[in-house]
GUNUTOR-659222 format. One line per 3 residues: number of its first residue (from 0); their letters; for each residue x, y, z of C-alpha. Coordinates in nm, 2 decimals. Layout:
// residues N
NUM> a> X:Y:Z ~ ...;
END
This chain:
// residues 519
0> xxx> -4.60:-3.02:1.35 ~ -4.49:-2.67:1.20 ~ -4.58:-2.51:0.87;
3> xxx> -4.57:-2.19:0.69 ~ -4.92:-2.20:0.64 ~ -5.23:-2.37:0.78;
6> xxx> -5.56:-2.39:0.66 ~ -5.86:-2.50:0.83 ~ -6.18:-2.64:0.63;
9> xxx> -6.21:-2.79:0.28 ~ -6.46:-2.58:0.12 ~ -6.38:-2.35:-0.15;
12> xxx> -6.25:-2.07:0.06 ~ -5.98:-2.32:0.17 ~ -5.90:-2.52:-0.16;
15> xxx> -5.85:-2.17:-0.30 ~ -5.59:-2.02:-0.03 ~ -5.42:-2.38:-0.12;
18> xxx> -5.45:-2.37:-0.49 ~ -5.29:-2.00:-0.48 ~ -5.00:-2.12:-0.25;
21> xxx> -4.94:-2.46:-0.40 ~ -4.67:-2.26:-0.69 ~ -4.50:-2.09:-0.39;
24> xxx> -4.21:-2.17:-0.18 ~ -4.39:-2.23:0.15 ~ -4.48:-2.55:0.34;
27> xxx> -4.93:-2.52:0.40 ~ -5.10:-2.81:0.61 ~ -5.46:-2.84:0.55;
30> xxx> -5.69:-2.98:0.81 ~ -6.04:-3.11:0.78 ~ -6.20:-3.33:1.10;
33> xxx> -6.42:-3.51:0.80 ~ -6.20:-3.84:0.64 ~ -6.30:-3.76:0.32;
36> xxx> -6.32:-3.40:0.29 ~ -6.71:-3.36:0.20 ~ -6.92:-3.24:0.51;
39> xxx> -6.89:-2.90:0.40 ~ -7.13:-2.67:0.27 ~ -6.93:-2.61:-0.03;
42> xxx> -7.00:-3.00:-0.17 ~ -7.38:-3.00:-0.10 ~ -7.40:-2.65:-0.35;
45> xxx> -7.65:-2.69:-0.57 ~ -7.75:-2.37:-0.74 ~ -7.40:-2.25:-0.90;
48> xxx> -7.15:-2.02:-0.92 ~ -7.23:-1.63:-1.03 ~ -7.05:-1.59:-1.35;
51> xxx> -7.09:-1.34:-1.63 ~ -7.39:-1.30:-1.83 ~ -7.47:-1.19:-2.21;
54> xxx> -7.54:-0.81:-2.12 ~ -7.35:-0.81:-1.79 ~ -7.15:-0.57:-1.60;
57> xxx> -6.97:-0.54:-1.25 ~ -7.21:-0.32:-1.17 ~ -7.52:-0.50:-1.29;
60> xxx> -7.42:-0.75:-1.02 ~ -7.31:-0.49:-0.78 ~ -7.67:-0.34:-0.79;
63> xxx> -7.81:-0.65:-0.77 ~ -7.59:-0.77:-0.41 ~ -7.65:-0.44:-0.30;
66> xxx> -8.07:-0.46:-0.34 ~ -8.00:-0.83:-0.17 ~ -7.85:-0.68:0.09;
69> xxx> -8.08:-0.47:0.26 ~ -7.87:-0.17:0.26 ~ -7.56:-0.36:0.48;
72> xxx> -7.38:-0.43:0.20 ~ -6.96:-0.33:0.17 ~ -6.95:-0.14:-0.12;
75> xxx> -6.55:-0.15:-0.14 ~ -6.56:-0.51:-0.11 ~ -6.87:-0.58:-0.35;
78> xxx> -6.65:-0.39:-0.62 ~ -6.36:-0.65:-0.54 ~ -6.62:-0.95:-0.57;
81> xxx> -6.78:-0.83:-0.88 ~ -6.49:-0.73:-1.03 ~ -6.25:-0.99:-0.93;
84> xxx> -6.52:-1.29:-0.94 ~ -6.54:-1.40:-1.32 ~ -6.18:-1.32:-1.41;
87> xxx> -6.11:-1.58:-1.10 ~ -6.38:-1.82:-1.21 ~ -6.21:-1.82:-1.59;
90> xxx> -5.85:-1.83:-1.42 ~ -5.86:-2.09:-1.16 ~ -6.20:-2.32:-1.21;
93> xxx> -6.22:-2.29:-1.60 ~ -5.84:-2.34:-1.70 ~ -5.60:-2.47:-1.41;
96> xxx> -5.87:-2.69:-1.28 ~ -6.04:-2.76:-1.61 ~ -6.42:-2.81:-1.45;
99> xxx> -6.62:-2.90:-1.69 ~ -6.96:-2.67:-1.67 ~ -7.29:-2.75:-1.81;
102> xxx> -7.33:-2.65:-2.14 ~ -7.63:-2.50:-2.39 ~ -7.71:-2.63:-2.71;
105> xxx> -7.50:-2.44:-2.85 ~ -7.22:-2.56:-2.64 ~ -7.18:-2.25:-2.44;
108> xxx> -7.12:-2.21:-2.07 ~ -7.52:-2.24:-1.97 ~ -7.64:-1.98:-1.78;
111> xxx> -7.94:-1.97:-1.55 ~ -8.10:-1.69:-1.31 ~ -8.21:-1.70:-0.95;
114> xxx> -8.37:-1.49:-0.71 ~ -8.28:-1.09:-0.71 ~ -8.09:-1.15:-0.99;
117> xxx> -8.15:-0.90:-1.27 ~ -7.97:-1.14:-1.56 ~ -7.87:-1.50:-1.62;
120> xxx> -7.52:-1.52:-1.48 ~ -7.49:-1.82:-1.29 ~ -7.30:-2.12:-1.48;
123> xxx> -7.33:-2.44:-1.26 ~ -7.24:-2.82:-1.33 ~ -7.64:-2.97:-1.32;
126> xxx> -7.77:-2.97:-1.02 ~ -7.46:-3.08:-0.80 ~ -7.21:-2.77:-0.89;
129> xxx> -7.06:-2.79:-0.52 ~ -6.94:-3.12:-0.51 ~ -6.79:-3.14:-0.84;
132> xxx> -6.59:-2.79:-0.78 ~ -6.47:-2.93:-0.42 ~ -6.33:-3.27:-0.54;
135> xxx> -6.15:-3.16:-0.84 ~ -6.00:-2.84:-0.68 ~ -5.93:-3.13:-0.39;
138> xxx> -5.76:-3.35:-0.67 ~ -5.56:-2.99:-0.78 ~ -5.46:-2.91:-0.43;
141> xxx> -5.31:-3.30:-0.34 ~ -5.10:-3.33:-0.65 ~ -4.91:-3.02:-0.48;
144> xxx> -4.55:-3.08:-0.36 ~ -4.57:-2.86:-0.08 ~ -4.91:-2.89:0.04;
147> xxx> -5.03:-3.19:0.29 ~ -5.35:-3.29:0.40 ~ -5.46:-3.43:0.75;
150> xxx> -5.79:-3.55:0.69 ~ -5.98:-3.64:1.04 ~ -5.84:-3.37:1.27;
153> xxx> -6.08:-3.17:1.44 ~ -5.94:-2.84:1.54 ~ -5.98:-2.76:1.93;
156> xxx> -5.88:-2.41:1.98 ~ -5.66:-2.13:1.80 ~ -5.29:-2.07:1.97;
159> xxx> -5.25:-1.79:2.06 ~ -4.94:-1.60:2.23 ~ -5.17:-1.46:2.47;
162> xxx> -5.34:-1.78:2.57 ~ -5.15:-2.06:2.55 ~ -4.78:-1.93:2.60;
165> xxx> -4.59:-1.88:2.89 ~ -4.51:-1.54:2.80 ~ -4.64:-1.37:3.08;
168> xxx> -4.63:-1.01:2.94 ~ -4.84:-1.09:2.60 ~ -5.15:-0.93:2.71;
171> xxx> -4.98:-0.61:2.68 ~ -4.87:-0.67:2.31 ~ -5.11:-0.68:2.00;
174> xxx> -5.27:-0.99:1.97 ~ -5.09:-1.30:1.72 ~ -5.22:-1.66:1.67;
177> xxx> -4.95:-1.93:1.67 ~ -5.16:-2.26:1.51 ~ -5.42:-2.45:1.65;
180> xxx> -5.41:-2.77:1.90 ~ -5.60:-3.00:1.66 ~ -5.78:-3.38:1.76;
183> xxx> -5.70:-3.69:1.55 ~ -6.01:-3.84:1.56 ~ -5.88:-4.16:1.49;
186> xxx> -5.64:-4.18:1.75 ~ -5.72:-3.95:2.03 ~ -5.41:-3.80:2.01;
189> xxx> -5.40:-3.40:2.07 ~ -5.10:-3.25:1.85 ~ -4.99:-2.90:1.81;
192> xxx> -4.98:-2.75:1.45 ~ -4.80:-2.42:1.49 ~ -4.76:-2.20:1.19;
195> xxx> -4.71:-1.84:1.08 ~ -4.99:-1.78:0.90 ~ -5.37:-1.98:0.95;
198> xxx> -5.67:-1.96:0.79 ~ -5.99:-2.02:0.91 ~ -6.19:-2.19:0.65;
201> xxx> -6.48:-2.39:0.85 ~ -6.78:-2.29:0.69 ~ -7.11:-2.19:0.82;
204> xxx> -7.31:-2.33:1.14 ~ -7.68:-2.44:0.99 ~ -7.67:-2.76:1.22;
207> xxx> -7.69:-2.54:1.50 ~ -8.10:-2.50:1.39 ~ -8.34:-2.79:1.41;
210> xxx> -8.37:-2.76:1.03 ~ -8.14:-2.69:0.82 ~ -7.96:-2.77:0.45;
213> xxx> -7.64:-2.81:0.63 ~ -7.42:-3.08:0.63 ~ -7.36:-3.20:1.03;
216> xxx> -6.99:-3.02:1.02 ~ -7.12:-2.68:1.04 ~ -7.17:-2.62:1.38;
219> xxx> -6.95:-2.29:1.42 ~ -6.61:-2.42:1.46 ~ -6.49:-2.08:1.36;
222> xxx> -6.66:-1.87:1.51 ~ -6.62:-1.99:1.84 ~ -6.28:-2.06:1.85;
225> xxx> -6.20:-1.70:1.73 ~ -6.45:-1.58:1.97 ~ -6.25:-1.76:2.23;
228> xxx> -5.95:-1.65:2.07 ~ -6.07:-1.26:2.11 ~ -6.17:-1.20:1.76;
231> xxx> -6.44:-0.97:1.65 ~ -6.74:-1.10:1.50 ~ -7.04:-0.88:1.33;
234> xxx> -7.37:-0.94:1.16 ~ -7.42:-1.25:1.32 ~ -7.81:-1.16:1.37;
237> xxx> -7.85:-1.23:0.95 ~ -7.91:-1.59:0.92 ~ -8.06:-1.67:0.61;
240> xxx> -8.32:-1.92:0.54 ~ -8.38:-2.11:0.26 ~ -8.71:-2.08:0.15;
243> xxx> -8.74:-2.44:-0.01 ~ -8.62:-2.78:0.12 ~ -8.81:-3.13:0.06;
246> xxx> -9.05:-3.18:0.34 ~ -9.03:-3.56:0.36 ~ -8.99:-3.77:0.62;
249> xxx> -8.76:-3.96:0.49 ~ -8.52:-3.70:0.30 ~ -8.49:-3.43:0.57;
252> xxx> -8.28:-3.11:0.45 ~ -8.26:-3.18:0.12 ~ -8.29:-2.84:-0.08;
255> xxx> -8.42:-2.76:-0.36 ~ -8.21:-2.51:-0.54 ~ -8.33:-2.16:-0.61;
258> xxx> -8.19:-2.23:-0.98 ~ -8.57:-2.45:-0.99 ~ -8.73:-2.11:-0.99;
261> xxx> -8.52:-1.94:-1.18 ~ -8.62:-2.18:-1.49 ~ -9.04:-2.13:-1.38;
264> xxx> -9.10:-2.35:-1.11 ~ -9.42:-2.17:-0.88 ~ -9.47:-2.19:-0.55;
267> xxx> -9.82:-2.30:-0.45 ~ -10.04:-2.35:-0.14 ~ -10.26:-2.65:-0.05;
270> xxx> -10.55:-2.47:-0.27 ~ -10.36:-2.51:-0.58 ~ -10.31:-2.08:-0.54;
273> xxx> -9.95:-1.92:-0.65 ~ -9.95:-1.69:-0.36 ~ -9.61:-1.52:-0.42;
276> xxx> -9.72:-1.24:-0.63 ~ -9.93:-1.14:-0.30 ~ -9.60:-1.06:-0.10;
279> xxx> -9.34:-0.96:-0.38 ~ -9.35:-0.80:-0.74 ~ -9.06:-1.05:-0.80;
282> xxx> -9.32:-1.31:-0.75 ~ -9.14:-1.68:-0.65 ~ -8.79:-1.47:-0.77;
285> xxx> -8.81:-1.21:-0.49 ~ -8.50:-1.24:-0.23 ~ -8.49:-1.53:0.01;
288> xxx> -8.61:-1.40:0.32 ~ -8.91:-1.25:0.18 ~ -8.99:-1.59:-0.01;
291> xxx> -8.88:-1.76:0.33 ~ -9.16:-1.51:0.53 ~ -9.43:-1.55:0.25;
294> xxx> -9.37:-1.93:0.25 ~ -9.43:-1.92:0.70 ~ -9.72:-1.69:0.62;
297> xxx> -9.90:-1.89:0.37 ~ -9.89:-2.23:0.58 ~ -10.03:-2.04:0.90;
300> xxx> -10.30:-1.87:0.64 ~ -10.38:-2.20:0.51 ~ -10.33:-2.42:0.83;
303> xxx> -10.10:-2.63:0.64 ~ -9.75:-2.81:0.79 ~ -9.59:-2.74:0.43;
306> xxx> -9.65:-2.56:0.06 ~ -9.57:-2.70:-0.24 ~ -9.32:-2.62:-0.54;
309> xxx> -9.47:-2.71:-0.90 ~ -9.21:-2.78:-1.15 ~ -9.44:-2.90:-1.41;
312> xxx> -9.41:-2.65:-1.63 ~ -9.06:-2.67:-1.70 ~ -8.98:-2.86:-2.03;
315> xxx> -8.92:-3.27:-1.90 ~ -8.55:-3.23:-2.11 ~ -8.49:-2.88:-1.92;
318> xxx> -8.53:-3.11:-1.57 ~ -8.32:-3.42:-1.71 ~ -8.07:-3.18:-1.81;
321> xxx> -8.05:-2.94:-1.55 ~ -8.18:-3.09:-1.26 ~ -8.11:-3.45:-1.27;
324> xxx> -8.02:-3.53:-0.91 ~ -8.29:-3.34:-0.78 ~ -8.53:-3.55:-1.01;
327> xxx> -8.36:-3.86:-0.87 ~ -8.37:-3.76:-0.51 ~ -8.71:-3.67:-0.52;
330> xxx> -8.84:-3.99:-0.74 ~ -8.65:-4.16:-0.40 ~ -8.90:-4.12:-0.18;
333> xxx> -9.20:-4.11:-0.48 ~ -9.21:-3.77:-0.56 ~ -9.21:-3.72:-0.94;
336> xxx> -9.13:-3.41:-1.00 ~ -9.29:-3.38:-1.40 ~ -9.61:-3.47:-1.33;
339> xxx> -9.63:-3.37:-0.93 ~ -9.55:-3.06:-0.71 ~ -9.29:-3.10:-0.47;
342> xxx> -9.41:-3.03:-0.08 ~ -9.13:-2.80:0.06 ~ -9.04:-2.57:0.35;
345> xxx> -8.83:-2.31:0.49 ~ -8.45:-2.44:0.62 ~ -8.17:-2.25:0.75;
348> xxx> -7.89:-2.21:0.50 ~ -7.65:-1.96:0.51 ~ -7.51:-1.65:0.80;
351> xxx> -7.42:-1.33:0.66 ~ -7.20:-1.25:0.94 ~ -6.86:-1.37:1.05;
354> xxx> -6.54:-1.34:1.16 ~ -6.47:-0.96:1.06 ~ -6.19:-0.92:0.82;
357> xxx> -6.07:-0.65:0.59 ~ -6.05:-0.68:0.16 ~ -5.74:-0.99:0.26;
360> xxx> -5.95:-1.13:0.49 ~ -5.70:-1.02:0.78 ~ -5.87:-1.04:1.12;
363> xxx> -5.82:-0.82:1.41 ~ -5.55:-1.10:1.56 ~ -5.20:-1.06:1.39;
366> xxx> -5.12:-1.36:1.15 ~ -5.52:-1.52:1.14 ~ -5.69:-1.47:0.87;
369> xxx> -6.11:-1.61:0.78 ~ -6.27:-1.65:0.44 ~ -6.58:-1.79:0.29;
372> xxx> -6.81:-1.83:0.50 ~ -6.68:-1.83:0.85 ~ -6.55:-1.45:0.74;
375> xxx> -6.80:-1.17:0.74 ~ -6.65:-0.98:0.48 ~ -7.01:-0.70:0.41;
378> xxx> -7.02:-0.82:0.08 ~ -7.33:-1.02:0.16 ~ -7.52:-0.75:0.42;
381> xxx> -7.84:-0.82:0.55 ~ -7.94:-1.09:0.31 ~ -7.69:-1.31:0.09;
384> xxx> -7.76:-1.28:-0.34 ~ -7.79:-1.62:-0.47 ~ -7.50:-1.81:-0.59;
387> xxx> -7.26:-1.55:-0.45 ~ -7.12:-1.80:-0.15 ~ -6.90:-1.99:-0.36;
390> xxx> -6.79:-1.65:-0.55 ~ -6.68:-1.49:-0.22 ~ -6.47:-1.82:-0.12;
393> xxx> -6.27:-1.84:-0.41 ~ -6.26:-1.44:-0.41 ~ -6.13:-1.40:-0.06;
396> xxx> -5.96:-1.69:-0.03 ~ -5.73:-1.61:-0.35 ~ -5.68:-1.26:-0.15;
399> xxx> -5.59:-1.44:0.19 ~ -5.35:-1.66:0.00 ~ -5.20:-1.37:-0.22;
402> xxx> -5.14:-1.11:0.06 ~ -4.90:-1.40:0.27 ~ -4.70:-1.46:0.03;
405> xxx> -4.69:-1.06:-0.11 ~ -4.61:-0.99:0.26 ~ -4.40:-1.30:0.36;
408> xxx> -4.13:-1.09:0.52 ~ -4.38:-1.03:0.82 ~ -4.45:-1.34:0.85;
411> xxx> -4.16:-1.54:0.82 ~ -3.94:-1.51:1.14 ~ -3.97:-1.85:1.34;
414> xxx> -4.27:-1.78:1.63 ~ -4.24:-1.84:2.00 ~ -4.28:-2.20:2.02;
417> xxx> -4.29:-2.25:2.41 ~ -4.63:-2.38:2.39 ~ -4.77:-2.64:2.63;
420> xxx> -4.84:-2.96:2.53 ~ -5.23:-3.02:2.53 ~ -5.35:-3.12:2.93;
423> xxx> -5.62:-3.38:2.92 ~ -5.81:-3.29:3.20 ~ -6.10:-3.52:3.17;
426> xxx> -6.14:-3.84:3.34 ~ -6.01:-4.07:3.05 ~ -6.17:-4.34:3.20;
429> xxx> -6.51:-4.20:3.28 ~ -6.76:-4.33:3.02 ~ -6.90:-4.07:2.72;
432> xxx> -7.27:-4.03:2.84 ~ -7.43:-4.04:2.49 ~ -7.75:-3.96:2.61;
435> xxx> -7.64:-3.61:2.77 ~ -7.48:-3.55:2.42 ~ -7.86:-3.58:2.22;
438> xxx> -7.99:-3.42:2.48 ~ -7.79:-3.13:2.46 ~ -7.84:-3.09:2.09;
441> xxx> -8.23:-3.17:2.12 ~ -8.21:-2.83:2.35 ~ -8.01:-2.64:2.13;
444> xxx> -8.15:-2.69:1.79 ~ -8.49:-2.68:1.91 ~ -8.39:-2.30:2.09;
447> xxx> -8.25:-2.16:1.78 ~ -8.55:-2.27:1.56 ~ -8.81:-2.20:1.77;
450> xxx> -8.70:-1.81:1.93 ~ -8.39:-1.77:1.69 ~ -8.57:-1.83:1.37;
453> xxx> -8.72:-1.66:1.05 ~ -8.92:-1.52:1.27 ~ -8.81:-1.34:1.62;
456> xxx> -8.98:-1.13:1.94 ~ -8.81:-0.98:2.23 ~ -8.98:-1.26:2.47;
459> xxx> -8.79:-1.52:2.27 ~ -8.48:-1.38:2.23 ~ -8.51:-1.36:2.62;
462> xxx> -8.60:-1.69:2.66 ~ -8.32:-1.76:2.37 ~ -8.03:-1.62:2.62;
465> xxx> -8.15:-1.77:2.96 ~ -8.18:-2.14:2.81 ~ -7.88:-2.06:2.61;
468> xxx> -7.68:-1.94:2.90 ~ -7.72:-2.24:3.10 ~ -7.67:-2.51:2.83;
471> xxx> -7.32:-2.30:2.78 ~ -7.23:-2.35:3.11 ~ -7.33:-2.75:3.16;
474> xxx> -7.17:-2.84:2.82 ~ -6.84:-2.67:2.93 ~ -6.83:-2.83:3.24;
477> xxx> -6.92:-3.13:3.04 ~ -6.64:-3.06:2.81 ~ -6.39:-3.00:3.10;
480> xxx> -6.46:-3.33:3.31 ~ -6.43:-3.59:2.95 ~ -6.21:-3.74:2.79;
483> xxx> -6.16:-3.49:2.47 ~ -6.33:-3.64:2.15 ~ -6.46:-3.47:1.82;
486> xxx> -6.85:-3.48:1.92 ~ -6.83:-3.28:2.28 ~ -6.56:-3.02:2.08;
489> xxx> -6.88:-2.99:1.78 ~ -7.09:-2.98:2.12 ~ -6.90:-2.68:2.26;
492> xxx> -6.87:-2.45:1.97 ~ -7.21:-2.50:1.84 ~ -7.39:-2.37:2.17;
495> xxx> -7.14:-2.04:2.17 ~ -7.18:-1.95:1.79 ~ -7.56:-2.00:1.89;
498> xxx> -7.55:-1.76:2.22 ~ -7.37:-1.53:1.98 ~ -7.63:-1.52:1.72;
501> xxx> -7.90:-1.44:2.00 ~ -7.68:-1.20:2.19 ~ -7.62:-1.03:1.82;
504> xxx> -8.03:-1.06:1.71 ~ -8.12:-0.91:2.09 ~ -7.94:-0.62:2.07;
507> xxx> -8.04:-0.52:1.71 ~ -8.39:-0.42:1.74 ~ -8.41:-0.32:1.39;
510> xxx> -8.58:-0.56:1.10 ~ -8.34:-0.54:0.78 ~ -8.30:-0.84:0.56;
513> xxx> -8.29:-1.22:0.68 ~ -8.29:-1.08:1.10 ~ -8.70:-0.99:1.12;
516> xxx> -8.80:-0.88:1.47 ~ -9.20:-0.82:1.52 ~ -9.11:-0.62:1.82;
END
């Protein structure tokens, strides 16, 4: 298959490079390895999308990414975000895709706060903004002529000229990515989607850590395949944790927005104490990896396995109104959340680092570009603001999209198309050894949380690489010697975006933000 343009991932980020093509003269291909489109982090957003508030500024919400950040911030490409942002949020989710946002009494856009936010700015669609953004700009992007969707291909690897041509002298030229070998997961079938332009859209890697808010599609994808490809990544030490998820048995993962604070909810040990005004004068509104920390402090203080979130002091009509599938979720497994406090704890949510790219989201390799999430773009630094996730995607993706198409003459000469069709090397008739597959994940996720977590040393970060380094090597022999299917591909770029977050967390020494070292 050929294209124009190819996107990879279905989050915001994505649906946004598509929506800002989808008027243009050029032939994109999206590809998501999910059937319907929703394991992405993108439809499990809660909180909402940063807005404009009543006495808001650009830099109001400059100041307020830059404190987030721990100093690590972009400055150049904070301005773009805070200025860009809410004219993009009016422009593309308000009036072409018409999403209907919670409103006040009044019938205004309603506005709520979360942590290290200095004003209520975030506009959100109850408690389930994400999904409702992804499938309606979904809806937008599939009504477009020139846009087609392969749902349930899993990309493999990037082409690029370098290594997957027979062009013997393109390591001496600047590198350029061609398309991507992608999996049908229904059939087996390996194709090759070449096109001028990609985008890497894949999302984040949370399923990489034993706990995590993450759908199981982020494992990396991204990363690792641009990695591989000989892309630059940065920052990949700032992992962000979620300082509340449902700690329940039966419901694991499940978060509980930040927006829950934002409208009172306390935080609240096994004594009945609010402990957060020990550890931050922003109390339970402080930024996530201090609430993250205090929340890992106060259940080793209190010998406890959890703490607990108390929402009972938020009006009932506020919860029905605001928070009604977290009220539903938690009633579920018999938690009501009027009259009760909800037991939570820490989760990994979000990376700060990425796939480097400039103010397009252009990557160091000719032609690829990254946004949202998979893209480190500085804007989030050391620590990510609040509701700024889905801002960046539609930001950056609108910028990927827009500098194509503004610089279409580079791009459109037909590429070198002697490309190899994809060599099964595996044993297609060896059987898939489930049981090495669990194991493998057991390892991994169980590494990452336990040395690569909230908290980290210099003896587990060691003990991080070593394991690390084997498990890479046995899963890509594993890889090699198997018939090729979407769960060892998952497999294989999970345990290299995890041996670059250690590799990146051992070398910084230095505690900023969401990457804390004790020594």
């Amino acid at each position: 298959m050929e294209c124009d343009v190819l996107i990879v991932g279905c989050g915001i980020a994505g649906l946004s490079s598509a929506i800002s093509l989808s008027d243009k003269p050029l032939s994109v291909i999206i590809i998501d390895k999910d059937e319907e489109c929703k394991n992405n982090n993108t439809y499990y957003a809660q909180g909402g999308i940063v807005y404009t508030g009543h006495d808001d500024a650009p830099s109001k919400l400059k100041n307020d990414i830059l404190n987030a950040g721990a100093g690590l911030c972009y400055p150049e490409h904070v301005d773009i975000l805070c200025h860009e942002g809410p004219r993009l949020v009016k422009e593309i989710l308000l009036d072409k895709c018409q999403i209907n946002f919670s409103q006040d009494e009044a019938g205004q856009l309603d506005l709520t706060e979360e942590g290290a936010h200095s004003t209520r700015r975030i506009i959100h669609i109850e408690d389930t903004t994400g999904k409702t953004l992804q499938q309606t700009m979904l809806k937008h992007v599939s009504k477009a002529n020139n846009i087609k969707l392969l749902k349930g291909y899993t990309a493999i690897d990037l082409l690029t000229r370098e290594h997957q041509t027979n062009d013997y002298l393109a390591m001496y030229r600047e590198p350029e990515t061609l398309g991507v070998y992608a999996l049908d997961n229904k059939t087996g079938e390996v194709k090759k989607i070449l096109s001028k332009a990609l985008i890497l859209a894949t999302g984040g890697c949370g399923r990489i850590y034993l706990h995590t808010t993450n759908p199981p599609g982020a494992v990396g994808s991204g990363f690792a395949m641009a990695y591989r490809a000989g892309a630059k990544l940065v920052n990949m030490e700032y992992t962000q944790f979620h300082p509340t998820t449902l700690f329940h048995k039966d419901l694991v993962g499940f978060l509980i927005s930040e927006a829950v604070r934002g409208e009172g909810a306390i935080l609240i040990n096994r004594h009945n104490q609010a402990f957060m005004k020990n550890y931050h004068e922003k109390k339970e509104l402080a930024p996530r990896d201090i609430v993250t920390r205090a929340i890992l402090e106060e259940m080793i203080k209190t010998d406890d396995s959890n703490v607990y979130l108390d929402m009972t002091g938020i009006p009932k009509s506020k919860i029905d109104n605001h928070f009604p599938n977290i009220k539903k979720k938690c009633k579920s497994v018999g938690i009501e959340i009027e009259n009760q406090p909800i037991p939570v704890v820490p989760a990994y949510h979000f990376i700060c680092g990425g796939i480097k790219t400039d103010s397009n989201g252009r990557t160091d390799i000719n032609r690829l570009y990254a946004v949202g999430e998979t893209a480190c773009t500085g804007v989030h630094g050391a620590n990510r603001l609040a509701s700024t996730s889905l801002l960046e995607g539609l930001v950056f993706g609108n910028r990927a999209a827009n500098h194509i198409w503004e610089n279409w003459q580079m791009y459109q000469h037909k590429l070198y198309c002697d490309i190899p069709d994809w060599i099964h090397a595996g044993n297609k008739n060896e059987d898939f050894d489930i049981a090495l597959l669990i194991q493998d994940w057991s390892t991994l996720r169980n590494t990452l949380w336990n040395y690569v977590g909230p908290v980290r040393t210099r003896r587990r970060l060691v003990r991080a690489k070593d394991d690390l380094s084997y498990l890479k090597r046995a899963i890509e022999n594993f890889y090699r010697n198997v018939k090729i299917r979407k769960e060892i591909i998952d497999l294989r770029n999970a345990v290299q975006t995890a041996f670059n977050i250690t590799q990146h967390a051992w070398i910084n020494r230095m505690s900023r933000g969401c990457h804390f070292r004790l020594n």
